[in-house]
C-alpha positions in Angstrom: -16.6 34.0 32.2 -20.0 33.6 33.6 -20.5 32.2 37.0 -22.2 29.2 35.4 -18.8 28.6 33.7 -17.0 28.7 36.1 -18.6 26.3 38.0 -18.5 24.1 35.4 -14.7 24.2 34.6 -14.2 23.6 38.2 -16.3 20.7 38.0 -14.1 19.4 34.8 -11.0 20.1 36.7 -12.1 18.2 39.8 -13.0 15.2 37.1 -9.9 15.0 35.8 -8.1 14.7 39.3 -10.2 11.6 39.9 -9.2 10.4 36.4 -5.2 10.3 37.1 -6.4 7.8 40.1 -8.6 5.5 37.1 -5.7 5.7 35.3 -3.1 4.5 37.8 -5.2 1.4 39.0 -5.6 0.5 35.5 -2.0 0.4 35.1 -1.3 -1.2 39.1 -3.8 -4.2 37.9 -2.2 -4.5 34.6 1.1 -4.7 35.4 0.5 -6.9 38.8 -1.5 -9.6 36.6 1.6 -9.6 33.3 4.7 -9.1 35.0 5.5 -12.7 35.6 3.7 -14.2 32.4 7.1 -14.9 30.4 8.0 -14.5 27.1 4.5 -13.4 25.0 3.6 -12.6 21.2 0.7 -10.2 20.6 -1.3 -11.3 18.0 -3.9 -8.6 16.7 -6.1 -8.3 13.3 -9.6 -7.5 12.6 -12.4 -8.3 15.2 -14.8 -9.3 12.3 -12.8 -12.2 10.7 -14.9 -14.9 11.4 -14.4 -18.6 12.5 -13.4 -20.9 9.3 -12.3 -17.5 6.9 -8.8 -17.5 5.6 -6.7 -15.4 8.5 -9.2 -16.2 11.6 -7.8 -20.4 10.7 -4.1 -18.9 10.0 -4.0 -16.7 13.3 -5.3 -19.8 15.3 -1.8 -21.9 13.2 0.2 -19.3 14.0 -0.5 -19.0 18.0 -1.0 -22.7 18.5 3.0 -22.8 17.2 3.6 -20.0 18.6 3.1 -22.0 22.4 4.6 -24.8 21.1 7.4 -23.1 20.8 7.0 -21.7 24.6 5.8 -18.2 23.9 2.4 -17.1 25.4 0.0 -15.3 22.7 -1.6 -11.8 24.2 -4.3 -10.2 21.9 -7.1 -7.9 22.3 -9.9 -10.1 23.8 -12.5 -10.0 21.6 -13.7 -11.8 19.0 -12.2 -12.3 15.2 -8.4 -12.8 15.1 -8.4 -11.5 18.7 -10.3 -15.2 19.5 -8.4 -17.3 17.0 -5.5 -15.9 18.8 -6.3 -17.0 22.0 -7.8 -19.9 20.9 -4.5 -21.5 19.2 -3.3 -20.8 22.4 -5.8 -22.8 24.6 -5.4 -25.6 22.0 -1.4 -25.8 22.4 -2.3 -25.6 26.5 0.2 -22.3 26.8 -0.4 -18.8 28.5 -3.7 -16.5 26.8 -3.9 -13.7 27.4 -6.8 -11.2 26.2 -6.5 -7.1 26.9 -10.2 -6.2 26.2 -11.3 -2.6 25.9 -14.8 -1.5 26.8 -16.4 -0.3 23.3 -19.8 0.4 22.3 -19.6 -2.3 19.5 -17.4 -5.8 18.7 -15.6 -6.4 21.9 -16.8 -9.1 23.9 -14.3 -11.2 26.0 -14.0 -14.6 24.1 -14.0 -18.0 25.9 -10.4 -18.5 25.1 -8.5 -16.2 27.4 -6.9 -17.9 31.0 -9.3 -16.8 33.6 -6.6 -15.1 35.2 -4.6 -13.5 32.5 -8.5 -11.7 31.1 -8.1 -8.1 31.7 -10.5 -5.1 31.5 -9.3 -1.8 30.3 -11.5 1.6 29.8 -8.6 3.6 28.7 -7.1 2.7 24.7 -3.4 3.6 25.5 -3.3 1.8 28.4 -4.3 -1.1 26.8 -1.5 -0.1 24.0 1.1 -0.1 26.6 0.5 -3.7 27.8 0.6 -4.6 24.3 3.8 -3.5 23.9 5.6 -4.0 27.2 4.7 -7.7 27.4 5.3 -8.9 24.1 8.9 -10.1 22.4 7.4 -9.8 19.3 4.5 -8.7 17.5 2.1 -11.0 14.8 0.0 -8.8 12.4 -3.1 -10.0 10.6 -5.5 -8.7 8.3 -7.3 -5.8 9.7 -8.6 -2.4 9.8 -8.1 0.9 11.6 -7.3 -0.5 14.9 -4.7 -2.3 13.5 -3.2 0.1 12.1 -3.0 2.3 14.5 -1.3 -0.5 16.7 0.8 -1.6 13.8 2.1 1.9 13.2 2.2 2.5 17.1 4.3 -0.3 17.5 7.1 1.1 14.5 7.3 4.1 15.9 8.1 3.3 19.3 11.1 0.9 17.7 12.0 3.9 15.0 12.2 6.7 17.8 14.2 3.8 20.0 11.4 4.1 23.0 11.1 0.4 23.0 13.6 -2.4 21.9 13.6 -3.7 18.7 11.9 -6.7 17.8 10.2 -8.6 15.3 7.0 -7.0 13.8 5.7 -9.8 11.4 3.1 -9.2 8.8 0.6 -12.2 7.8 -1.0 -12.1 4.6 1.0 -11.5 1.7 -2.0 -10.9 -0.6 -3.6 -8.1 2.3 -0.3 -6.6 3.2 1.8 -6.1 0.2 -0.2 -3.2 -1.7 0.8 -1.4 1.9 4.4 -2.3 1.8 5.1 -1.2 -2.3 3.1 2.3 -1.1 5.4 3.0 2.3 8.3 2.1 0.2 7.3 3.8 -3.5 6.2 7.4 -1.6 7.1 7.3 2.0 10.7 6.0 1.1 11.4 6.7 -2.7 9.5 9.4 -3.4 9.2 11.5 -0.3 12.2 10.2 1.7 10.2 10.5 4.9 11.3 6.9 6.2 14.8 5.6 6.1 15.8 2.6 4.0 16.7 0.4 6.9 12.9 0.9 8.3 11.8 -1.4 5.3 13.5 -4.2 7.0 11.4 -3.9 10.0 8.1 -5.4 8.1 8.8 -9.1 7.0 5.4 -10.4 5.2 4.4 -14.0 5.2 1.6 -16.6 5.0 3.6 -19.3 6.3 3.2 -19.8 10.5 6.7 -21.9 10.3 8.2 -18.7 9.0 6.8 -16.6 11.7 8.8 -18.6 14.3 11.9 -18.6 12.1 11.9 -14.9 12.2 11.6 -14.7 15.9 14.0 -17.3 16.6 16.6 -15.5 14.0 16.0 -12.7 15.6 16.7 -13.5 19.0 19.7 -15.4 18.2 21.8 -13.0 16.5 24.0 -10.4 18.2 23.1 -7.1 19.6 19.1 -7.7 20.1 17.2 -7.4 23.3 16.5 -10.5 26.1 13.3 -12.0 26.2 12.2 -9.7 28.2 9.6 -7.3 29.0 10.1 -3.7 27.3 10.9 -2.0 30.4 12.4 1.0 28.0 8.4 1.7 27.8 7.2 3.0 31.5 
């Protein structure tokens, strides 16, 4: 290794010292501002949906109930469901709370988050982690990779038992059910790479009524965790 290498992978090591400290005040801040907010559902779906289309109008139903019912809603900030979230939330007057992410593209804070409860991340699992600590249940629209990946984040942590159960609700039967027959035809059927008992973990709906029948079923039969945060997770 060159001297000129050297020097640079010192530099890279010193770097990431200073990045553990980023990384712990992201946390301090995040868990100072949402450990008294109460019981929350996180609401998350596409950021490009846009005002008036099909799921941007049902994920505004859904969180506006959602309060009414005396949950907060937590999504990711920015604009598409992330908005309509907050905004049915700021309609019904109850807690909104937006975990925005820096990106180069999409995410801008939307007008609809509590001044107070708007929070700033640089760091993606960070940001996962709040999502999932804070939140009694989770509300799944339409979307693409990024919700996914926090759909599928979310069923593993519940699978491998490093959260608590609780409900993970799919809205939008006609988006969601060509996934479902697929997970359950070759992840379950064919490939036995799922157990049978994980296909009860993903109830699909288009109704916001049946959303809070779910949660309220859920928390009101035996053996199921408080409303409380996931303190399993950190």
């Amino acid at each position: 290794m060159t001297k000129r290498h050297q020097k640079a992978w010192h530099q890279l090591n010193a770097e990431n010292s200073w990045t553990m400290f980023k990384v712990l005040s992201e946390f301090v801040e995040g868990f100072e501002k949402l450990n008294q907010i109460g019981p929350c559902v996180s609401v998350f779906g596409s950021a490009r949906s846009k005002p008036g289309s099909k799921y941007y109008e049902l994920a505004c139903e859904v969180a506006f109930k959602l309060c009414e019912e005396g949950y907060g809603v937590i999504t990711g900030g920015g604009p598409g469901i992330m908005e309509a979230g907050n905004k049915g939330a700021y309609k019904a007057e109850g807690l909104s709370v937006g975990l925005n992410i820096d990106l180069p593209f999409e995410q801008n804070s939307n007008v609809y988050i509590d001044d107070d409860k708007n929070i700033y991340h640089r760091y993606f699992f960070i940001r996962k982690v709040m999502f999932v600590k804070y939140a009694q249940a989770f509300v799944a629209m339409p979307g693409g990779f990024g919700t996914m990946d926090e759909l599928f984040e979310v069923l593993t942590l519940i699978q491998t038992k490093k959260i608590s159960e609780v409900p993970v609700i799919l809205m939008g039967t006609e988006f969601w059910t060509g996934l479902i027959q697929w997970v359950k035809g070759t992840m379950l059927d064919k490939h036995n790479n799922i157990s049978p008992g994980d296909m009860d973990l993903l109830p699909i709906t288009d109704d916001p009524r049946e959303v809070i029948n779910i949660i309220h079923e859920f928390y009101e039969g035996e053996g199921h965790a408080e409303l409380e945060p996931n303190y399993t997770l950190l």
